[in-house]
Every structure is written in structure tokens, then in C-alpha cells.
C-alpha positions as MATLAB code, in Angstrom:
seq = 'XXXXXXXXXXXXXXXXXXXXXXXXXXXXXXXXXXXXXXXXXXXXXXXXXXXXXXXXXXXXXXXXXXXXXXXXXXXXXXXXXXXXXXXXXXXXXXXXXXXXXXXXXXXXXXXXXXXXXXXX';
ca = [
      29.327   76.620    4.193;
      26.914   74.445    6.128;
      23.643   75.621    6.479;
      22.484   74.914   10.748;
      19.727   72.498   11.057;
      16.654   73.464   13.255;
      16.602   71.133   15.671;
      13.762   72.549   17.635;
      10.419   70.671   17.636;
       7.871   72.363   15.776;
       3.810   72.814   17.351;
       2.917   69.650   14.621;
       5.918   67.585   15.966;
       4.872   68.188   19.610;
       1.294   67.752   18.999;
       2.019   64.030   16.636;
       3.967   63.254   19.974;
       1.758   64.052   22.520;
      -1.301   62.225   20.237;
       0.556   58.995   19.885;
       1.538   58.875   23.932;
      -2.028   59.395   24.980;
      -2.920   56.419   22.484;
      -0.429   54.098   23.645;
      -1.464   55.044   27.237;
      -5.136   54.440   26.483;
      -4.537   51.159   24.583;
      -2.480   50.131   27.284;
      -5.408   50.682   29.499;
      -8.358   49.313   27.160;
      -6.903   46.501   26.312;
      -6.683   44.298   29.856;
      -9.984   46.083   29.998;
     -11.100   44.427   27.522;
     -10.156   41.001   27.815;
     -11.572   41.003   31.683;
     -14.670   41.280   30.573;
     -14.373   39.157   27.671;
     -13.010   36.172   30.235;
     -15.829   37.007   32.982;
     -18.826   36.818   30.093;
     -17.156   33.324   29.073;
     -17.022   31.908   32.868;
     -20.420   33.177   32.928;
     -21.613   30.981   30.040;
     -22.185   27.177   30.583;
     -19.532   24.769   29.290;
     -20.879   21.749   27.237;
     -19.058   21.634   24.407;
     -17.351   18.115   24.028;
     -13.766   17.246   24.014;
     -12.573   17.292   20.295;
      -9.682   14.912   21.331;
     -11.273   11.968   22.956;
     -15.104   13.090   21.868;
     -16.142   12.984   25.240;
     -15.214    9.656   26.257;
     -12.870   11.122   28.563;
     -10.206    8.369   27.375;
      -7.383    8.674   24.314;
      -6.092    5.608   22.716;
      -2.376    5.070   24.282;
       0.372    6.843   21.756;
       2.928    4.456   23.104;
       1.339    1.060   21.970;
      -1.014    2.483   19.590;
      -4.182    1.005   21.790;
      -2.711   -2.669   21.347;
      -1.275   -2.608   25.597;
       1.355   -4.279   23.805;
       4.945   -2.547   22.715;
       7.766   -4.430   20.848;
      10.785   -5.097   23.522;
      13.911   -6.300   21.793;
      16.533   -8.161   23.518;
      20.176   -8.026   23.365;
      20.614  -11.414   21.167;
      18.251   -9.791   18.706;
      14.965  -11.447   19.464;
      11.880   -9.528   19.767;
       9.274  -10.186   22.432;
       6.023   -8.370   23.126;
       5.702   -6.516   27.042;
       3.482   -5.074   28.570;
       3.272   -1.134   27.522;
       5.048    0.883   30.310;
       2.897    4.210   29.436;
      -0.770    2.519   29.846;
      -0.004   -0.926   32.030;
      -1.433   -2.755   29.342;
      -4.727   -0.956   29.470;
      -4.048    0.676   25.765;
      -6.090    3.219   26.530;
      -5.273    6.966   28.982;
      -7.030    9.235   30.697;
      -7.295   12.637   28.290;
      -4.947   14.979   28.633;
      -7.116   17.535   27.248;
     -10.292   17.245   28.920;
      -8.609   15.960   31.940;
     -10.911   12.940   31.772;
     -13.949   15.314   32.086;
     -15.066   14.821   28.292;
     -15.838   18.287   28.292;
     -13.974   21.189   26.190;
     -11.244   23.458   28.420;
     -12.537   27.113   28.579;
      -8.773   27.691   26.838;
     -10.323   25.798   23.733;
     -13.698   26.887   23.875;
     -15.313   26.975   20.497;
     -18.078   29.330   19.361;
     -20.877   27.771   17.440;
     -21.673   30.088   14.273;
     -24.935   29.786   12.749;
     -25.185   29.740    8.679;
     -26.596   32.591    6.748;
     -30.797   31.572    6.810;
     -30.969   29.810   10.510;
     -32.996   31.545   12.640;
];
């Protein structure tokens, strides 16, 4: 009544298999490849490009008191009274995380500079 199913692998089967383990293999391979020398070529160019966060001043304005030094403390009978900021001692002003206070770009973030069609 039921017809048996070949369940044998035919020479196109074998050969689709065998095609798509050697690419995986060689992907696997190329790709680490790849990025090694991408990351070598980039330590290999100078870094100058400038912080984007605190435009190479190598200081961010202070998130906690919004660059005033100053925060808002209020006290249990409901008045307010101004402290000093606990997160920049009153300086309102930090040292950027980014840039590390280096004013220069992280090779993580580094940019590329594209030049428009006609510059030379």
C-alpha cells in the first residue's frame, strides 16, 4: 500500500553537502582573517580625529547638576536647599568618559572621512 521512500543520499545531495561544509569552513577561516588585518592597518594609521562628545576639550558638562555644581537637596520638613553636587564636587564639569580626557576619538569610534564626488 505504501510506496518505500529512498532514503539514500543521492551524488547532488552529497555534493550540495560537501559544498556548503567547505564554505562554512572557509568563512570560518576568512573571516578573523579578515578583521586582523583590518584592526592592524587601523593601529597603523595615526589617530587625530577629535572627541565628538566633549570636542576635544577633554571635559563633559556634569549630567548630575547640569554644569550648575549645584543639585537641589530637599529636606525632610519640605524645604529645599541647594548642595554641593556629589558627582562633580561642585566643579560642574567631568573628565570625558569617552575620550578618557585625551580629547581624541577611541580607535572603537574611529570615523572615516569620505570625500564628496569632485574633491580631488
Amino acid at each position: 500500500m505504501f510506496a518505500e521512500e529512498e532514503t539514500a543520499l543521492n551524488v547532488f545531495q552529497t555534493m550540495l553537502l560537501f559544498l556548503g561544509g567547505a564554505g562554512g569552513i572557509a568563512a570560518g577561516v576568512a573571516v578573523p582573517m579578515f578583521y586582523q588585518s583590518a584592526s592592524e592597518a587601523s593601529e597603523k594609521r595615526p589617530n587625530s580625529q577629535v572627541c565628538f562628545v566633549c570636542r576635544g576639550t577633554a571635559e563633559s558638562m556634569c549630567r548630575f547638576c547640569s554644569g550648575m555644581g549645584q543639585t537641589p537637596m530637599t529636606l525632610g520638613s519640605g524645604e529645599t536647599r541647594m548642595s554641593i553636587c556629589v558627582n562633580c564636587s561642585g566643579a560642574g564639569k567631568k573628565v570625558c568618559t569617552t575620550c578618557a580626557g585625551t580629547g581624541i576619538q577611541p580607535r572603537y569610534l574611529d570615523r572615516r572621512v569620505f570625500a564628496e564626488e569632485g574633491d580631488d
